[in-house]
N, C-alpha and C positions, 0 to 999 in steps of 0.2 A: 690603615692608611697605606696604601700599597704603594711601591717605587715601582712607576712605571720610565721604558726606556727601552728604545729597539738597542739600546747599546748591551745594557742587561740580558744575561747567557739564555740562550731557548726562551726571550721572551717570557722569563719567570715572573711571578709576580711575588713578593714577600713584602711584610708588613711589621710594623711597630707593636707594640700593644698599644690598646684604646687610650692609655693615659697618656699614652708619648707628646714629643714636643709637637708645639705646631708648626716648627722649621721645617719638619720631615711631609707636611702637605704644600707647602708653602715651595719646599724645592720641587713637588712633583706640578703645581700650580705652572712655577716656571720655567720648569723642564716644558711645561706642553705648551706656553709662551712661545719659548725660544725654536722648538721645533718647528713650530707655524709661522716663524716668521719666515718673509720671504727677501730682507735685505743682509748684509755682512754686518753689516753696524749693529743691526739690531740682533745679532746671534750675539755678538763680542762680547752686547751688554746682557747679553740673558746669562751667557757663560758665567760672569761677573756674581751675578744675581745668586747663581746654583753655586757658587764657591760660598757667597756670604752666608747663604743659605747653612751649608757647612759648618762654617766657622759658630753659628750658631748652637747646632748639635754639638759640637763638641764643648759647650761651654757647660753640657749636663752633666751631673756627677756620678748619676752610673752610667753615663757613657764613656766617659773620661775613665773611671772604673774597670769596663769593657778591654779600653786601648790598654789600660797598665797589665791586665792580665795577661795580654796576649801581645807583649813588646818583644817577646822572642819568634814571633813565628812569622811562617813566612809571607803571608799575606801583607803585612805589615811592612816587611820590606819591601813588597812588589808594589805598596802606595806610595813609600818615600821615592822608590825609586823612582815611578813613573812622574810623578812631578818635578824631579830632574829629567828628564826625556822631555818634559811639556815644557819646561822654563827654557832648555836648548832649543827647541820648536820657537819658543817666543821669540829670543833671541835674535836666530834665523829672520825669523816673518819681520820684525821690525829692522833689522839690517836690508833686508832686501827694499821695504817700503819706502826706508831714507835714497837706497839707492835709483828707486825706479821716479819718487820724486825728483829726485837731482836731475835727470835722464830726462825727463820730461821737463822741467823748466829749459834746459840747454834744448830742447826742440822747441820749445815755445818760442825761444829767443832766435833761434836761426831758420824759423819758419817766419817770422819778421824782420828778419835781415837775406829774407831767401838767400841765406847758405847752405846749400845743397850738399857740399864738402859735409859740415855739421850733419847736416841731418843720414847723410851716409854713414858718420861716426856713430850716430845714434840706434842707429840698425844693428850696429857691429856688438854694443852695449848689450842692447836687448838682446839679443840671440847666448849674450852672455850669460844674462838674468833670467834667461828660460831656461837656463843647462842646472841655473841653481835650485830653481825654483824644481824640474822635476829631479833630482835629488833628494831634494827635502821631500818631494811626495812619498818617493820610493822608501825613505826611512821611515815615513806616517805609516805606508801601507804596512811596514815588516814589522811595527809595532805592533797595530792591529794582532797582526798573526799571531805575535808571541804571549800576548795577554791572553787569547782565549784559549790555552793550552793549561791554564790552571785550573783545580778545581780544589773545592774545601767541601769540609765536613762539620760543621756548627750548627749551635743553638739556635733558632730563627732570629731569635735578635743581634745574636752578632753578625751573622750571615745577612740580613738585612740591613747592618753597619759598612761591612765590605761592598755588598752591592751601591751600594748608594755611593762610597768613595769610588769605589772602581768605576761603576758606572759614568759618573762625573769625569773622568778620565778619559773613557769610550765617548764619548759626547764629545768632549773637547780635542779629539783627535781629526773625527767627524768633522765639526766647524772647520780647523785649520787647514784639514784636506782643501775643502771644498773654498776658502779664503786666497788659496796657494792658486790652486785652480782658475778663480776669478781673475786674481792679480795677472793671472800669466795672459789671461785673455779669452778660457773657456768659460760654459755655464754664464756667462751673461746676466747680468738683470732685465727682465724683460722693460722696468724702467729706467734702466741708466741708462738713456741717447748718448750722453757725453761717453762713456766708455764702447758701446758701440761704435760710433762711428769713428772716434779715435783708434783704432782698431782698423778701420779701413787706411785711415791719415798714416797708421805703421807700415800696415803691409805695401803701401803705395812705394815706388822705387824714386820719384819724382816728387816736386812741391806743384800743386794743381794751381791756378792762380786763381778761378772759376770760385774754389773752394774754399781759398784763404782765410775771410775772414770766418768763416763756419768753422776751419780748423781750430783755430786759435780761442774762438769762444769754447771748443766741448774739450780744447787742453787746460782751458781753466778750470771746468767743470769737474776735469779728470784730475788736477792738483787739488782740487777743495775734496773729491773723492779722496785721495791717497789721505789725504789731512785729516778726515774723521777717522777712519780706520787706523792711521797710527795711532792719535789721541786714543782710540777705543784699546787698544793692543796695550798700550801703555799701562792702562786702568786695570787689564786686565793680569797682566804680569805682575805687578804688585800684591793684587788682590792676592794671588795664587803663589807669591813666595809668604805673604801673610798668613794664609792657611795651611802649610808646607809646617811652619813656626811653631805654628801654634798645636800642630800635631807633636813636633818634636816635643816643644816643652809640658804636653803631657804623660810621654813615654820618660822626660828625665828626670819626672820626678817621684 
């Protein structure tokens, strides 16, 4: 059962033995789910899926076995750790999302009171929200770098254990780039009209009157947007301090 994953180093492939669980097909089932997906929402919730996934494996007892052997080294610490880097990531992402919602309801309202005053405060927001947002990227990218700078020497199954948490790691870096990205305005969905063209309603320096009510319909579209993606974020941050948990409390015991 191989762990496949462009996140996984040179593209390796390593595998379980034949008796292993079926969590460890089941996460690469969804790993290739989540990869073809072509919305945010639907990454968030594959993300979700490959931690459960996780949480699964860990529930076997020579894997749990595997973790107590090796609660000194450093691999080990480079997974605790990095799931504090992804929970700070999460954090960020849904700060920013409450904020670009708020930001967008106050344009909705002063794109219906054509106050122009408003929606010039609203520029001044955004341009805020795009200093944080690349930021946050620049931190995603320097992570990247710093993780594939480790190498191990193990058994194939424990080494197949690492790949699959780190990997899951590399994955989830990946999504949140590219969610950060969205959020700010690039990569697009080829089917979100509502963030498209909301998009143009930003960059615009003026309220169109031509355009009004079109505005206001794909700023709704674009709050019901921000509102799955938080709910998805939400689900997923749990999920992943859940797994975090539950790694600890096999190492303390």
């Amino acid at each position: 059962m191989a762990l496949r994953s462009k996140a996984l180093q040179h593209g390796r492939s390593l595998s379980f033995p034949s008796q292993s669980h079926p969590s460890v097909s089941q996460f690469n089932e969804n790993l290739a789910k989540m990869e073809a997906s072509t919305t945010m929402e639907a990454k968030l919730n594959g993300l979700r899926n490959l931690y459960s996934d996780i949480d699964d494996l860990l529930m076997l007892p020579h894997i749990q076995h595997i973790i107590s052997q090796e609660c000194e080294t450093k691999w080990i610490d480079q997974v605790l750790d990095g799931y504090i880097r992804l929970l700070d990531a999460c954090t960020t992402a849904k700060d920013l999302f409450s904020q670009i919602k708020q930001n967008a309801q106050e344009l909705l309202s002063a794109l219906r009171r054509k106050d122009v005053n408003s929606i010039n405060s609203y520029h001044i927001s955004r341009k805020e929200s795009k200093k944080m947002i690349l930021k946050s990227l620049k931190h995603l990218r320097s992570l990247k770098c710093k993780k594939s700078n480790s190498s191990l020497e193990k058994d194939d199954e424990t080494m197949a254990l690492v790949c699959m948490l780190k990997g899951a790691e590399s994955v989830t870096i990946d999504v949140f780039e590219g969610l950060l990205s969205y959020v700010m305005g690039n990569n697009v969905q080829p089917k979100s009209s509502a963030w498209s063209l909301v998009s143009k309603v930003l960059a615009s320096k003026k309220v169109s009157n031509q355009s009004e009510e079109t505005d206001l319909k794909h700023l709704k579209e674009m709050d019901s947007i921000i509102q799955v993606l938080e709910e998805e974020m939400e689900c997923f941050f749990r999920q992943l301090i859940k797994t975090r948990v539950f790694l600890l409390n096999i190492l303390n015991h």
